[in-house]
C-alpha positions, 0 to 999 in steps of 0.5 A: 937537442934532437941528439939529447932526445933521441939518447933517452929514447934509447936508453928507455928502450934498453932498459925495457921501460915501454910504458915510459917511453910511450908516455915520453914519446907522445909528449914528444909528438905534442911538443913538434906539434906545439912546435909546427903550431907556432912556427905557422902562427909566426908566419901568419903574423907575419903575413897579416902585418905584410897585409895590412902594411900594404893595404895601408900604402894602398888606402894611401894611395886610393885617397890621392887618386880620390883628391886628384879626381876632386881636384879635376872635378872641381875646375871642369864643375866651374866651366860647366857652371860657367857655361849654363850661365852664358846659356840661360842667359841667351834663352832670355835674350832671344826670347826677349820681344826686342831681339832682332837680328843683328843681336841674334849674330852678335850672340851667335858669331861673337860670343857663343862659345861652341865648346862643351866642357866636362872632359876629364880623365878619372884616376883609377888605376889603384883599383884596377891593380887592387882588382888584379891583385886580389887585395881589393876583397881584404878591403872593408866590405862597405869600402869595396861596394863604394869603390865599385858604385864609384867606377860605376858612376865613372862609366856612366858619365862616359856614356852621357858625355858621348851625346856630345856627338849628337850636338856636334851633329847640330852644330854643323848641321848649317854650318855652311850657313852659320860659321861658328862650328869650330873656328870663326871666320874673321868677324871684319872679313868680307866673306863673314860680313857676306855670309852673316848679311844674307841670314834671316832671323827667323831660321837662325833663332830656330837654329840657336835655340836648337844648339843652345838647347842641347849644350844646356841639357847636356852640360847639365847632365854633365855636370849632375853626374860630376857632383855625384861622382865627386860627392861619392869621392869625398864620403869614400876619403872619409871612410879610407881616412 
């Protein structure tokens, strides 16, 4: 093709036609640059499909994090939930006119459970390669704000669910005194009988009131933050769905 053009260039050129030939050149100039035009035109439709092929494997994957994350919400939402439960339900009994203090050992030595639940591991390592790739800003820009407001509130649950340091604190405050902090003596030991025997009433309901009160309020807050993080979670499914 290119040998074809260039024999009638010459041939105008020979028999002295300049005028045509300046018309046949610019007509040939568009035809390259029509031609450069639509080769870059192809490649960007390429490129877009290429796009958008991977911003769907990655809204795919996105909602499988987003599920995963759901899914671990909803069982540690059940223990906390569980937890405050048993907790309320102390306050009443020790604020009860009739609790003495064998109920107060019974609760505290038998079934108070020292754990704190709300420990969980969040997905986020499609955001953190979409943040690194680039392709997080060829997302929708109501999908971005809500993937950040997300990892936003992800962070701030880690620094609420640091205070359990502070309850640890509590919890062996008098652990030497009261036996409960991580594992229980034996409850028919003699050292246990001996340890519980000598307590007396009024500092260990002062003692349960204090650790009992920093378990609710920070298995409250846990899981506040938790329902927040998951209701977030399912409105940004919606939206990537």
């Amino acid at each position: 093709m290119i040998k074809f053009f260039r024999k009638i260039r010459q041939k105008m050129l020979t028999e002295n036609k300049f005028s045509k030939y300046l018309i046949y050149a610019i007509g040939e100039i568009i035809l390259v640059v029509i031609g450069i035009l639509i080769a870059l035109q192809i490649n960007n439709w390429n490129e877009n499909k290429k796009i958008l092929k991977d911003l769907d494997l990655i809204k795919q994957s996105l909602i499988s994090e987003l599920n995963k994350d759901q899914e671990s919400i909803n069982k540690e939402l059940d223990l906390l939930n569980e937890d405050i439960t048993k907790l309320d339900n102390y306050f009443k009994r020790i604020s009860s006119p009739l609790i003495n203090k064998d109920t107060l050992v019974k609760i505290y030595n038998i079934e108070f459970n020292p754990i704190i639940y709300g420990a969980i591991k969040f997905n986020n390592s499609t955001i953190n390669t979409l943040k690194a790739s680039g392709y997080l800003s060829k997302l929708d820009k109501s999908i971005q704000e809500d993937l950040f407001k997300i990892l936003e509130m992800k962070e701030n649950y880690f620094t609420i669910h640091s205070d359990i340091a502070n309850y640890v604190d509590v919890l062996t405050l008098n652990g030497n005194n009261y036996p409960r902090s991580i594992e229980p003596l034996e409850k028919n030991s003699k050292l246990n009988k001996a340890i519980w025997k000598k307590v007396e009433f009024e500092e260990l309901g002062g003692y349960m009131n204090n650790v009992f009160g920093v378990k609710h309020v920070i298995s409250r807050d846990a899981r506040e933050s938790l329902q927040k993080i998951k209701d977030a979670s399912i409105d940004l499914t919606h939206k990537l769905k």
